[in-house]
N, C-alpha and C positions, 0 to 999 in steps of 0.2 A: 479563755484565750484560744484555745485547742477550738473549740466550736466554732468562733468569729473567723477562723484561719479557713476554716475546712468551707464553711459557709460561703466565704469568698470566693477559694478554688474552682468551687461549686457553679457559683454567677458567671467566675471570667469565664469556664469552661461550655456552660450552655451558652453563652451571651455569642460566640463563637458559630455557631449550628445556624445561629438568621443568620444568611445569605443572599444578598441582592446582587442581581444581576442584572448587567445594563446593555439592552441592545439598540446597537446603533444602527440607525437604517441606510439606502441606499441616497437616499436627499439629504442626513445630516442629525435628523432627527434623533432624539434618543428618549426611549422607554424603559423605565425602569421595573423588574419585576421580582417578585416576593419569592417565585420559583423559579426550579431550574428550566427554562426552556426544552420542551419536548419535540424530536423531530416527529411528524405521522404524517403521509400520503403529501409531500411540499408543502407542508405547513408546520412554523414554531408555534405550540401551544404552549402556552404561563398564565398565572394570576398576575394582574397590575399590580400599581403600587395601591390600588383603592381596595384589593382582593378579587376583583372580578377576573370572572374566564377571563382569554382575548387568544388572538391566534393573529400571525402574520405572517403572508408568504415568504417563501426562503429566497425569491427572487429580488425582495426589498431589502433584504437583512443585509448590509456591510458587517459586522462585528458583535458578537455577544461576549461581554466578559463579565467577571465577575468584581463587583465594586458595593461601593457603600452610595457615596449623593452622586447626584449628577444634576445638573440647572435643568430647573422643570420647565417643558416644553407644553405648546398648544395641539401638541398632536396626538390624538388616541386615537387605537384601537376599537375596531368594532367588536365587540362579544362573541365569543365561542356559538359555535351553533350548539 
């Protein structure tokens, strides 16, 4: 019992640590990503929801928060250089 108890702790506590983050753009758009958005030289770098680099100007960005789903959109990101 003691093991099953501890083992769960265990789940809720890492299950906790994935963190998605959803940034909303200045059209409405919204991308969701795996990491925390990085600021470097006016640009957000993160992996998508697919894993891949991406980066978007900080000039597009309205809102980065931090969430679970968001209604998937038709808009990506080009790839990190």
């Amino acid at each position: 019992m003691k093991k099953t108890l501890i083992l769960l702790m265990a789940t809720l506590a890492l299950s906790g640590c994935a963190s998605r983050y959803v940034t909303t753009m200045s059209n409405g758009n919204q991308v969701t990503a795996t990491t925390k958005p990085r600021l470097d030289r006016g640009y957000y770098f993160f992996k998508d929801a697919q894993g891949r680099n991406a980066y978007v100007p900080v000039g597009r960005v309205r809102e980065i928060a931090r969430g679970g789903t968001v209604r998937e959109s038709n808009f990506s990101v080009p790839p990190a250089r």
